[in-house]
C-alpha positions in Angstrom: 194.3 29.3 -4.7 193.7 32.7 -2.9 190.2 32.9 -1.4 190.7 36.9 -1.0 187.4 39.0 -2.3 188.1 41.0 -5.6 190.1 44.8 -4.7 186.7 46.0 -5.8 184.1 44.3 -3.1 187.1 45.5 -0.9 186.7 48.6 -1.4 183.2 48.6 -0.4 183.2 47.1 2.3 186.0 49.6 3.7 183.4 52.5 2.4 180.9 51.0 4.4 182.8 50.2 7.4 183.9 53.5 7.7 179.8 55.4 6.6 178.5 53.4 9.7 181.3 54.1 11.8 180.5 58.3 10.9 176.8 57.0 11.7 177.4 55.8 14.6 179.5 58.5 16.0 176.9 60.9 15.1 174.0 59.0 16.4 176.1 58.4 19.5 177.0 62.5 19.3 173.0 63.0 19.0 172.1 60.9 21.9 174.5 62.5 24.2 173.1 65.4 23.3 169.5 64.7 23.8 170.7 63.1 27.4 172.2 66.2 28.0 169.1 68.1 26.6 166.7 65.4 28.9 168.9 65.8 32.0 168.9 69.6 31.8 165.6 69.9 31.3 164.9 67.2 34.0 167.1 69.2 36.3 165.3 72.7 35.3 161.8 71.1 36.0 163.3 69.4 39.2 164.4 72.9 40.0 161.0 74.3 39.2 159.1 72.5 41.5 161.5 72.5 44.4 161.0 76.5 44.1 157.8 75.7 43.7 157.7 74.1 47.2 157.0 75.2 51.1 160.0 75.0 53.3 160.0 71.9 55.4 161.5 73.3 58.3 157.4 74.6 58.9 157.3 71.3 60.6 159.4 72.4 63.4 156.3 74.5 64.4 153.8 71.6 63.7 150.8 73.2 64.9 147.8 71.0 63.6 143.9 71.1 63.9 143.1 70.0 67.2 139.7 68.9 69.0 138.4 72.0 71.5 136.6 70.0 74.1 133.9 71.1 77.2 134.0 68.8 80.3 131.5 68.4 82.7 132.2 68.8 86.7 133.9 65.1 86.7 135.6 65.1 83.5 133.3 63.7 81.6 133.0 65.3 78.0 129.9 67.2 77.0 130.6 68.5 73.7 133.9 68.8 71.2 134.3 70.9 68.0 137.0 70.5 65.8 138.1 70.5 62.1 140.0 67.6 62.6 139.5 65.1 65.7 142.9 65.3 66.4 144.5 64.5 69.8 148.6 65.0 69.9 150.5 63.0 71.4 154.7 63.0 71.9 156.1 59.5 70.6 157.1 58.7 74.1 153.6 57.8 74.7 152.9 55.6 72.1 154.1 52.1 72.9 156.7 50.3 70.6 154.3 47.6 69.7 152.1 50.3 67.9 155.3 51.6 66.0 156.5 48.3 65.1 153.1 47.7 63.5 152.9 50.5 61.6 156.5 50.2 60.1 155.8 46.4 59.2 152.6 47.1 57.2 153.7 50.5 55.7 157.6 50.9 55.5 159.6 48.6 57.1 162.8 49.4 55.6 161.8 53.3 57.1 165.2 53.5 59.2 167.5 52.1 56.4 166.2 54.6 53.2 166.5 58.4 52.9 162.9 58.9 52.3 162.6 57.3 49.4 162.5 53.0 49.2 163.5 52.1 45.3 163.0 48.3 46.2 159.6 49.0 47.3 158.8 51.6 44.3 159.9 48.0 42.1 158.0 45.8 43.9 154.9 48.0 43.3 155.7 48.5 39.7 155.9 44.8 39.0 152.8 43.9 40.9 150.7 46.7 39.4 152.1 45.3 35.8 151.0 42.0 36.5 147.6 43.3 37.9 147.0 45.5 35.1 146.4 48.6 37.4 147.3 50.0 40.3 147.1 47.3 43.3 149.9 48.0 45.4 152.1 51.7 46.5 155.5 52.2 47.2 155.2 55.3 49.3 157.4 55.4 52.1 155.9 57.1 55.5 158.7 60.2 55.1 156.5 60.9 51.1 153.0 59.6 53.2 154.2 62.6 55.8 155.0 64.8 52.6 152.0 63.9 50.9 149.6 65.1 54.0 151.5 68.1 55.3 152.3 69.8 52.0 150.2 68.5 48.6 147.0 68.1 47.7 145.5 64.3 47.3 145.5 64.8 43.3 146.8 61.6 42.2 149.2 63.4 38.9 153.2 62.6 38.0 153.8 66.1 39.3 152.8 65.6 42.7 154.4 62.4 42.8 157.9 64.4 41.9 156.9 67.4 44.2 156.3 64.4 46.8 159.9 63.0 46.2 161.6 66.2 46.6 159.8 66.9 50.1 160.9 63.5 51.5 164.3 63.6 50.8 164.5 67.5 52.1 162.4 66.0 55.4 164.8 63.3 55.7 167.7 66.0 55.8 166.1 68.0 58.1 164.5 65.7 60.9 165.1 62.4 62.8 163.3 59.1 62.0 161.7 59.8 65.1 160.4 63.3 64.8 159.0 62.2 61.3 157.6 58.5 62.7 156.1 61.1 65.6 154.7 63.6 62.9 152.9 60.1 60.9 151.4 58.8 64.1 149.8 62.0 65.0 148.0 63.2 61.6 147.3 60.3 59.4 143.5 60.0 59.7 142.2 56.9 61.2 138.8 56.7 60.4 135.1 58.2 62.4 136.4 61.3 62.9 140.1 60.2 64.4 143.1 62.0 63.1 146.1 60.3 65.2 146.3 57.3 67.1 145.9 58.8 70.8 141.9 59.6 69.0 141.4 56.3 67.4 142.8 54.6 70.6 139.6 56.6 72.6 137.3 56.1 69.1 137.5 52.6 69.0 138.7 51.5 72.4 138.1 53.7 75.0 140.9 54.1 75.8 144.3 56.1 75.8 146.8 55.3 73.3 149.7 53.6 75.7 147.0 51.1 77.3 146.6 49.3 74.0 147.7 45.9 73.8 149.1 44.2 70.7 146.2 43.3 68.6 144.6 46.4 69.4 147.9 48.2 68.1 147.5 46.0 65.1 144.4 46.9 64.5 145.3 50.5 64.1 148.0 50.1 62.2 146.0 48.3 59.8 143.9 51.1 59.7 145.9 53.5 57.2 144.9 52.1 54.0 141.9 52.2 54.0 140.0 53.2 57.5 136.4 53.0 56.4 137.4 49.8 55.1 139.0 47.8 57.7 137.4 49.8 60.2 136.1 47.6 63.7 133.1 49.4 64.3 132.0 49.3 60.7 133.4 45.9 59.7 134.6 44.4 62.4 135.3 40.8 61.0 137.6 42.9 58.1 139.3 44.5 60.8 140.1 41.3 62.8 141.3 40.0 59.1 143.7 43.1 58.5 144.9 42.7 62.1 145.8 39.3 61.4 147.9 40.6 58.9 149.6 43.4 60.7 150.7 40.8 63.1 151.9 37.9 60.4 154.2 40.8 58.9 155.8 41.9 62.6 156.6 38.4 63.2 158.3 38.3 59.6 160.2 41.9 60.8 161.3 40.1 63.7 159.1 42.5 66.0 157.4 39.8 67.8 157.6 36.2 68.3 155.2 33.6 66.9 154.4 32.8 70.4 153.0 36.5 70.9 150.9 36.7 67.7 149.3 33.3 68.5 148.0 34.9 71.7 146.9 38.2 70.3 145.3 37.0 67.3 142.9 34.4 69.6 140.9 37.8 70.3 138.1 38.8 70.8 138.7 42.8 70.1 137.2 44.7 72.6 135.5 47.3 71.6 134.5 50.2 73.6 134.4 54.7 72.7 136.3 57.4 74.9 134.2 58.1 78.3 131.7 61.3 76.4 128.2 62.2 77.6 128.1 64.2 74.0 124.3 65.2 73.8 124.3 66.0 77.6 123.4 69.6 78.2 123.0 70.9 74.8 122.0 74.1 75.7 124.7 74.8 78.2 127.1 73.4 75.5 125.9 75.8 72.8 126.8 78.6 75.4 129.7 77.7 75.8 130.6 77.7 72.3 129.6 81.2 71.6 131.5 81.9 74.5 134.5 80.6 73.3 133.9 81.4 69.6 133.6 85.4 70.6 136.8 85.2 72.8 139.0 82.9 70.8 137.8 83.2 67.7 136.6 80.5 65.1 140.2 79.0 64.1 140.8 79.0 68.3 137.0 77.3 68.8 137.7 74.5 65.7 141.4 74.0 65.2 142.6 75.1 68.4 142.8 72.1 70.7 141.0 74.6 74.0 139.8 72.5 77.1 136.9 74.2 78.6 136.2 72.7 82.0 132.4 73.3 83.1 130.7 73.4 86.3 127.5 70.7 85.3 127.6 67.6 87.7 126.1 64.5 84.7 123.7 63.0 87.4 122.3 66.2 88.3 121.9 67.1 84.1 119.9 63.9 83.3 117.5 64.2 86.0 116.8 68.1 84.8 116.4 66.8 81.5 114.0 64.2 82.1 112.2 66.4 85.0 111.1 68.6 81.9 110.4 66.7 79.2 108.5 64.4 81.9 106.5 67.3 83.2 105.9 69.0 79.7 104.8 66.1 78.5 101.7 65.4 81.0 100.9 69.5 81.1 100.9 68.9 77.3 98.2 66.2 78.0 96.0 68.4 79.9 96.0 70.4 77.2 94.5 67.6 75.0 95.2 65.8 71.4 96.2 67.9 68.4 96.1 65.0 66.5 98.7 62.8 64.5 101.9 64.6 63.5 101.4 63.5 60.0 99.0 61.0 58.0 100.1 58.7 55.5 98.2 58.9 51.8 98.9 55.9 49.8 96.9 53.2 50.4 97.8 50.8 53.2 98.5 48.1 51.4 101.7 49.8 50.5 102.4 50.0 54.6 105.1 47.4 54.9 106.9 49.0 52.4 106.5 52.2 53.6 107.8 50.7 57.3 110.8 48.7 55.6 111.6 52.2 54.3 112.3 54.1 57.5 115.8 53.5 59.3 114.5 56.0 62.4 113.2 52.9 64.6 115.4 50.5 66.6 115.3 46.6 66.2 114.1 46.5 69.6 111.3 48.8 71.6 111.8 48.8 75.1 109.3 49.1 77.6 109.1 52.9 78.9 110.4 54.6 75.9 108.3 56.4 73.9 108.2 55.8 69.8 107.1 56.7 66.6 104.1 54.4 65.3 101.8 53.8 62.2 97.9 53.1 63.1 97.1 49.9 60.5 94.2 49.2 62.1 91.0 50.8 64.5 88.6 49.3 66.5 86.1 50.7 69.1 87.9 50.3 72.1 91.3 49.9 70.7 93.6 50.6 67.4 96.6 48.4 66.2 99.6 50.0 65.8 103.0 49.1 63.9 106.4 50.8 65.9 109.7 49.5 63.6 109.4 45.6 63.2 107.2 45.8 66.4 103.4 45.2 66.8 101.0 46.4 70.0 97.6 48.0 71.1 96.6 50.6 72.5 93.7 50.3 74.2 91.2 52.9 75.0 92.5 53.2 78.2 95.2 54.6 77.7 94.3 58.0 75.7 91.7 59.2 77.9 93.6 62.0 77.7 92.6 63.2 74.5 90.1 65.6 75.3 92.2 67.4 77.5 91.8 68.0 81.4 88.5 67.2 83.3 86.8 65.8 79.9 88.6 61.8 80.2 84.4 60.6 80.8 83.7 61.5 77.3 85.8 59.7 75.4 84.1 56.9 74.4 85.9 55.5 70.7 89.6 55.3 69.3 87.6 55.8 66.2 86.8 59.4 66.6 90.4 60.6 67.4 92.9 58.0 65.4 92.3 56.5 61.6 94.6 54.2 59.6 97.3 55.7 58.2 98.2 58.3 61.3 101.5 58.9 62.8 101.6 58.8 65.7 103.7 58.5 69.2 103.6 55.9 71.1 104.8 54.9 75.1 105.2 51.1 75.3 103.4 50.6 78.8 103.9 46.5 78.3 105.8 43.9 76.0 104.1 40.7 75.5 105.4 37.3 73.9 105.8 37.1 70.0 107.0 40.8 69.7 103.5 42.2 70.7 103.0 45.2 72.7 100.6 47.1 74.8 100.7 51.0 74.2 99.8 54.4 75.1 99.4 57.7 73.3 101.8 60.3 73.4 102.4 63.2 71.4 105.6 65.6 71.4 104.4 68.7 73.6 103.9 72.2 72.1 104.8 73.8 75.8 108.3 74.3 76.2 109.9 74.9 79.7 113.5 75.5 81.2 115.3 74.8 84.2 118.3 76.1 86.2 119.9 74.3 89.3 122.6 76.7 91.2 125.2 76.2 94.2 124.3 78.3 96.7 127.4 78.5 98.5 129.6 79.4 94.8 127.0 80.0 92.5 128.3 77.2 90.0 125.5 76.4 87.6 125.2 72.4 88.3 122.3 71.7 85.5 120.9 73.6 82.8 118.2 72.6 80.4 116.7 75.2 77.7 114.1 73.4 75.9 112.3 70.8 75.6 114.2 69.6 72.6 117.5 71.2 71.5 117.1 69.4 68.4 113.3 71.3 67.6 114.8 74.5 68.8 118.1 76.3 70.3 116.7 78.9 71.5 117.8 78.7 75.1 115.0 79.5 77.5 117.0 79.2 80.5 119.2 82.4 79.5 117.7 84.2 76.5 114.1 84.2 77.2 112.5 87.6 79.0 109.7 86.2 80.5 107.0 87.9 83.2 107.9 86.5 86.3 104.5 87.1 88.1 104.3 86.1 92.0 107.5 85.3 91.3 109.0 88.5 91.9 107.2 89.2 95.0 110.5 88.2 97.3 112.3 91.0 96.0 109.4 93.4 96.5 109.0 91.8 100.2 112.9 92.0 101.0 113.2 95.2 100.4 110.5 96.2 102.6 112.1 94.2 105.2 115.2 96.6 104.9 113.4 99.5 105.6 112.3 98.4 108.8 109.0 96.3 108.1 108.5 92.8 109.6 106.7 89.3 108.6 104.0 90.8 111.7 103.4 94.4 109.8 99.7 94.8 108.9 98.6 96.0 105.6 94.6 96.7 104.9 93.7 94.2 101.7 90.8 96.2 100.2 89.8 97.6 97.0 92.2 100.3 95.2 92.2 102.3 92.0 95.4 104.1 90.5 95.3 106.1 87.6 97.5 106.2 84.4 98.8 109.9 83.8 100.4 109.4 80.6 99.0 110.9 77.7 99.7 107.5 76.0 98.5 105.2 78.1 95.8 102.1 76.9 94.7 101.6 80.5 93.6 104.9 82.4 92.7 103.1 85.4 94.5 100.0 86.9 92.7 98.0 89.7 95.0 95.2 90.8 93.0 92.0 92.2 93.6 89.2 93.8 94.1 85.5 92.1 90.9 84.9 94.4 88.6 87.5 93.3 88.1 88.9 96.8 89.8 90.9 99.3 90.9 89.7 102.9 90.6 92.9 105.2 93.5 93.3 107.9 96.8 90.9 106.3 99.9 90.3 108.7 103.2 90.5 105.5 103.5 86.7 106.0 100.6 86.1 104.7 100.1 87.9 102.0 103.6 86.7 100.5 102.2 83.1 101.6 98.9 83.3 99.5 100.6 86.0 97.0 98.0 88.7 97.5 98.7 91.0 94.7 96.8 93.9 96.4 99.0 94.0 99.5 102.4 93.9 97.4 100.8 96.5 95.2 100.7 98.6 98.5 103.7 97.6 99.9 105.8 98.8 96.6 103.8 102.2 97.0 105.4 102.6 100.1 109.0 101.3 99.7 109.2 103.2 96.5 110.1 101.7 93.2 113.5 102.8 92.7 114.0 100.6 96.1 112.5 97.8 94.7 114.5 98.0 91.3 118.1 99.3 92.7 118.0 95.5 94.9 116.9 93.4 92.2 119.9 95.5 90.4 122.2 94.5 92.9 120.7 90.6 93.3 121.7 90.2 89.7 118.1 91.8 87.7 120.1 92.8 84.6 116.6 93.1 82.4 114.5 96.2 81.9 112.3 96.9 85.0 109.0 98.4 84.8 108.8 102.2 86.5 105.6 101.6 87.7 103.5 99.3 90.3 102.7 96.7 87.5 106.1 95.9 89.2 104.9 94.4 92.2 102.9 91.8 90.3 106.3 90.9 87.7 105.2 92.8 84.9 108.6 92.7 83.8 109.9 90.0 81.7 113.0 88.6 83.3 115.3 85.3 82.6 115.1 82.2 84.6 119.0 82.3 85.4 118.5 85.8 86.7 115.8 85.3 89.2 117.4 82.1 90.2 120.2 83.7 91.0 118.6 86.0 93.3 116.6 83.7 95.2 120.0 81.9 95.8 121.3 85.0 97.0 118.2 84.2 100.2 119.8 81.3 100.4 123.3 82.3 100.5 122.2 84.7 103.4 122.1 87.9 101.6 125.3 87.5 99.5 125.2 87.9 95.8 127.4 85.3 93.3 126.8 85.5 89.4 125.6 82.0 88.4 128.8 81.0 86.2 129.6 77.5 83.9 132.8 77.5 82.9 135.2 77.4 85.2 138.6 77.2 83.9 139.7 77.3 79.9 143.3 75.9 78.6 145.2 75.8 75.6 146.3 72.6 74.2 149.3 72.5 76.3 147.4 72.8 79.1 148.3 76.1 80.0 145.2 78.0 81.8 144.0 81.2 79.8 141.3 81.7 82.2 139.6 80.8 85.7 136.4 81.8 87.1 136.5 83.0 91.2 133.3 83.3 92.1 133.5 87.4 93.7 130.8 87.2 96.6 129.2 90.7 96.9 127.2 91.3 100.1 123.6 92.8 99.1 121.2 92.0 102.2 122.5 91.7 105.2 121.9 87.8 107.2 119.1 88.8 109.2 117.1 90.1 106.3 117.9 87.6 104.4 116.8 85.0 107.0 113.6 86.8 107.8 113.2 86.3 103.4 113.7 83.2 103.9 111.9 82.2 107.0 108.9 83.8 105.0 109.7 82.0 101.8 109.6 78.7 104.2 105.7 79.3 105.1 104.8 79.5 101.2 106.3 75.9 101.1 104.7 75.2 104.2 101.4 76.3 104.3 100.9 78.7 101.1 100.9 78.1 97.3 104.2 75.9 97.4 102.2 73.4 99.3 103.3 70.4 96.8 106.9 71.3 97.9 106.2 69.5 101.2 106.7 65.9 99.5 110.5 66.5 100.4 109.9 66.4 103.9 113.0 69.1 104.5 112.9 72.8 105.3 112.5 74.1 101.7 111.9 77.8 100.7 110.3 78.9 97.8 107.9 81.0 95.7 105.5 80.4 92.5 104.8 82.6 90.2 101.8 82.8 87.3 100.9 85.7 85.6 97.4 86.9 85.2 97.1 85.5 81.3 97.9 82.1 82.4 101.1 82.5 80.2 104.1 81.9 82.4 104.2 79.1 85.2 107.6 79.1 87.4 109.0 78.3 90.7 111.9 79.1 92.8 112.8 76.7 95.4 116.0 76.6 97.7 117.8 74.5 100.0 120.7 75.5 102.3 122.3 74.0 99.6 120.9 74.1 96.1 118.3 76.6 94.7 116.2 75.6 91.6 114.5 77.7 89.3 111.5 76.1 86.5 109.6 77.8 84.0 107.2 76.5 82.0 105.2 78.3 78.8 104.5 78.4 75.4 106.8 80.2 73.0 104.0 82.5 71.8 103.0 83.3 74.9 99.3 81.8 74.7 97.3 80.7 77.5 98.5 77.5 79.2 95.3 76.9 80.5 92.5 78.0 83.2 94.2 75.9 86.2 98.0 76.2 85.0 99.5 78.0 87.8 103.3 78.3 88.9 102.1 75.3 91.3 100.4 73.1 89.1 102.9 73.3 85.9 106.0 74.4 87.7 106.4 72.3 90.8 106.1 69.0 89.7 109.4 69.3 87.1 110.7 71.0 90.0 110.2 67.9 92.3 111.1 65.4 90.4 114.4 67.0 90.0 115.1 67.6 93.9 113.8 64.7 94.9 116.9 63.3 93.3 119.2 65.7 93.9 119.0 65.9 97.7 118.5 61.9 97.8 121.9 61.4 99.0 121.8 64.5 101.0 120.7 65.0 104.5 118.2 67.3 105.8 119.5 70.8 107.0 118.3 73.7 108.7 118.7 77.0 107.5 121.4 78.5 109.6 120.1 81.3 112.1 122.2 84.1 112.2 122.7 86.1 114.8 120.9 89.1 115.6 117.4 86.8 115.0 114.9 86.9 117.9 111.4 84.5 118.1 108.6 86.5 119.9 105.3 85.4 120.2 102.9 87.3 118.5 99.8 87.9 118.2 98.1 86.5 114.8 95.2 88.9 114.5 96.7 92.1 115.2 100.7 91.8 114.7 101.1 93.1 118.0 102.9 91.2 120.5 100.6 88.3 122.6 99.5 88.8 125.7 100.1 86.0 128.2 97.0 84.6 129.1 96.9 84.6 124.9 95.8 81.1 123.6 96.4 81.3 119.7 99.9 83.4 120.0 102.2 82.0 117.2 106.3 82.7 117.2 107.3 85.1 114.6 110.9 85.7 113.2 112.2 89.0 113.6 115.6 91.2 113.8 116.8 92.4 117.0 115.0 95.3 117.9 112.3 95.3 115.3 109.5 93.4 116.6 106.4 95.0 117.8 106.5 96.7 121.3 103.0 97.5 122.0 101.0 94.2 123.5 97.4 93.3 121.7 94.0 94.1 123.2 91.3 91.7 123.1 88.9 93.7 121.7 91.1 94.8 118.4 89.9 93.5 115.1 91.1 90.3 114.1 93.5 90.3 110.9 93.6 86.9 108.3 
């Protein structure tokens, strides 16, 4: 019996065979085209967004932000600006260990794939599947090198297909070197560091081929997350990820278990690049303008310049403390202004408000001055909180309060300090238990500048502009006209002394009245006076520069003449506006502290003029020098007048107004200077070596005080920075030139002495222009 299906299921089933076969052919016609379709389309976007793109031969001329940094004298660096702290370095330099960790942890397969690693792209699709998000990336470094140089951090499809693209058109264009260099030296590293040569200073200290393995490791781990596994912020973390970096090079083979056993024993080291940054703000924010206006601001902040200054560090920190030390205790004399703020909730709310502030240290040290909270006053002393830290301060120790001459009459804490007041504090003492014994301070209203010069080149060795660059940048030092007073005398004096007057020429000190012819004019009738009040009669030119008798110098400018006077403070660097009158004789003329400074060094220097200059050299970031300073010496008194100057300047030190000077025990030279309104204090000092101008004042140009001369408020900054900048330094002698003769002279008269003469003194003069006719006995005697 047939087991064949009827002809008519037969049939059908033919049918059908052949209507799905049509179906199928169809569907299969319709998928092809859609393919064909997809993969046009594909290819037109593809070819969109490669049009779309920057060439990447651009990197040939990789020209990054780089780090524009100002040295000090011994390389130390004062100051950087940058975009970008960004140090390049040439692969050369970095050590194979530091490669080999990078590739292990990022891409190892780097030299086997064309830019783009498919087994990696699948091993970071199935663990970010499993994860249920995005745990794990497949980038190679040739996309991370993409990805930084050309895209934004967007984190779309596109740029993931624009990031593609690049790598393989980087991969046909450059090396596995030149793009392993290119990854080393712009992927940022964390605080600031872009490239490993500036997180191998950052972190360690030190440059990028001293690093040893787990120090490379440590960087290399630094990539994926820098705040993260960063050692200063977290360093356990970091020691962690290190850990890691090292397991995966002995997997790649790149060291042996024996090495990572040793590296991973630690510790980590850590230690930042060799900076002084906060050293010499003022001189630093000079030299940034300076740069700025000659480079430009993409030259200053992406540029990668090297300015190399003239400021020795040792010098700097003593200037800086000399003036906030003396500002401080003229600031005293001045007396309390009370608390610079005052708490209003209730003090039971105190511990709160301390666990609130992050501006104190764990730890007050004895010397260093701090902000407090008063919690609690007594008669004879308060209680005050510093940070975590506890103290007194006893009565003791702000007698100051009151100001100058009144210490007697403070008798309470209570009537100056209250609960609540903020305060600042000097921690004279620490005692067990955290407690502490204190003394009242206050941040000064005075402000006060400084400028220490080499003589022999004029290099500007220390410069401070303020008290505080932080309160204010205005820089004192450079940009502040101030009256010099007495100050200016020297010039005055000198250029008598070229016209043929000598330290032994008598001028009559007595009463004088000029009058104002301008139509304009406030005062009709000027009568100079002396600081004293009274007038000394017959006055030998040493001594009236000695004591600064304003009368005499008045005269002496009438008869030198003014354009004199003016046309050698021209040439001994006096670039301000000078009076046209005799006020000039007594510094009516504001003036800066770096321009009189300069002058007196020009004394020093024996009559020859050199600009006071700071930077000494700029380079580009290849090192190549765009500019060096040569000091150009320009002769403006000749030696013998500028010895006589300073021979005279000596007796100011020695027996005049510059009488705290003699603490040196050295020949120093110098002249104060205090104007009549008790305004401006300063003083110029010099050594055969260095010459050091100070002024002290208030920014409004109030009164300092009744007794704030250029001696009392001046000086003592200006001591406290010599004495330790000629502590190394032997005594020397300023160098007689020749042409200088010593003659005895009479000290009442000028003349020369007679020889039966007991008080004859030596005076300096030049050849030929001491006195010729010999005293009498019975000739008036002269101060």
């Amino acid at each position: 019996m047939s087991s064949s299906p009827p002809a008519g299921k037969r049939k059908i089933s033919i049918f059908s065979l052949r209507f799905a076969g049509l179906v199928l052919f169809r569907g299969f016609v319709l998928l092809f085209t859609v393919a064909v379709l997809g993969a046009a389309a594909t290819a037109g976007l593809l070819f969109r967004f490669a049009s779309e793109l920057p060439p990447v031969d651009t990197l040939q001329s990789y020209n990054p932000s780089l780090i524009t940094k100002v040295y000090a004298a011994d390389d130390t660096i004062l100051g950087e600006f940058y975009v970008e702290r960004r140090i390049l370095v040439p692969l050369s330099r970095i050590p194979g260990n530091l490669q080999k960790a990078v590739l292990a942890v990022e891409d190892a397969d780097f030299f086997q794939h064309g830019g783009l690693d498919m087994k990696a792209i699948a091993r970071a699709f199935v663990k970010n599947i499993r994860a249920g998000g995005i745990v794990q990336g497949g980038s190679t470094i040739t996309q991370q090198v993409a990805r930084a140089m050309f895209l934004s951090p967007e984190k779309r499809m596109t740029r993931k297909i624009k990031e593609a693209i690049l790598a393989f058109r980087i991969e046909e264009n450059f090396s596995k070197d030149d793009i392993l260099g290119l990854y080393l030296n712009h992927i940022y590293l964390g605080h600031g560091a872009y490239g490993m040569q500036a997180a191998a200073l950052t972190y360690f200290g030190k440059s990028v081929e001293e690093l040893d393995l787990l120090e490379c490791a440590t960087l290399a781990g630094l990539p994926k997350a820098p705040n993260h596994y960063s050692p200063i912020s977290n360093p356990d973390r970091a020691m962690g990820r290190a850990r890691h970096v090292i397991s995966r090079m002995v997997d790649e083979g790149y060291v042996s278990a024996e090495e990572a056993a040793r590296a991973i024993q630690g510790p980590l080291q850590l230690g930042g690049e060799k900076k002084a940054v906060g050293l010499a703000p003022y001189l630093v924010e000079n030299v940034r303008r300076y740069l700025q206006k000659t480079y430009g601001y993409e030259g200053l902040y992406q540029g990668g310049l090297q300015a190399y200054t003239t400021i020795d560090p040792t010098l700097q920190r003593v200037a800086e403390e000399a003036v906030r030390k003396g500002l401080r205790e003229l600031d005293k004399r001045r007396g309390y202004r009370g608390p610079a703020a005052r708490l209003e909730q209730e003090m039971e709310d105190l511990d709160a408000h301390l666990e609130g502030r992050d501006d104190w240290p764990p730890l007050l040290e004895p010397g260093r001055i701090y902000p407090g909270i008063v919690v609690e006053v007594k008669e004879k002393e308060a209680v005050v909180r510093s940070g975590p830290a506890e103290g007194t301060l006893p009565l003791k120790n702000m007698k100051w309060v009151l100001g100058r001459g009144k210490e007697k009459k403070v008798k309470s804490v209570a009537a100056f300090l209250q609960p609540g007041d903020v305060i600042q504090v000097l921690v004279r003492e620490v005692k067990g238990e955290g407690k502490h014994v204190f003394a009242l301070e206050q941040e000064p209203e005075v402000e006060g500048a400084l400028i220490c010069q080499d003589v022999r080149t004029g290099a500007i060795l220390a410069m401070v502009g303020g008290y505080d660059f932080s309160r204010s940048q205005f820089n004192r030092a450079t940009q502040a006209r101030r009256q010099p007073g007495s100050a200016f005398k020297p010039l005055v004096y000198a250029a008598a002394l070229e016209q043929g007057k000598t330290p032994a020429s008598i001028f009559i000190d007595s009463p004088i009245v000029y009058e104002n012819l301008e139509e304009e004019a406030k005062i009709r009738f000027w009568k100079p006076e002396n600081y004293e009040e009274h007038f000394f009669g017959a006055t030998r030119l040493r001594v009236a520069l000695n004591h600064s008798r304003n009368v005499v110098t008045v005269k002496l400018l009438r008869d030198v003449g003014i354009r004199e006077v003016t046309d050698l403070a021209r040439r001994m660097g006096i670039r301000s506006p000078l009076a046209q009158d005799l006020t000039l004789a007594l510094g009516s003329s504001g003036v800066t502290l770096q321009e009189l400074t300069a002058a007196f060094g020009t004394f020093a220097n024996q009559g020859v003029y050199l600009a006071p200059f700071s930077v000494v050299s700029v380079a580009d970031r290849e090192a190549n020098v765009l500019e060096s300073h040569h000091p150009e010496a320009l002769r403006v008194l000749d030696r013998e007048t500028a010895y006589v100057m300073t021979s005279m300047l000596q007796t100011v030190v020695t027996d005049g107004t510059g009488w705290r000077v003699k603490a040196l025990s050295r020949p120093i030279a110098g002249k104060t200077g205090t104007t009549n309104d008790y305004g401006d204090a300063w003083f110029h000092g010099y050594t055969p070596e260095l010459v050091t101008g100070v002024w002290v004042g208030l920014d409004q140009r109030k009164n300092l005080g009744r007794h704030e001369t250029g001696s009392r408020a001046a000086i003592p900054i200006w001591l406290h920075f010599m004495k330790a900048a000629l502590a190394e330094k032997p005594a020397t002698v300023f160098p007689v030139p020749p042409g200088i003769v010593f003659t005895k002279i009479d000290p009442a008269t000028g003349k020369l002495a007679r020889e039966d003469s007991a008080d004859a003194i030596f005076e300096v003069f030049r050849e030929g222009a001491g006195p010729k006719e010999v005293a009498r006995p019975e000739e008036p005697k002269a101060t």
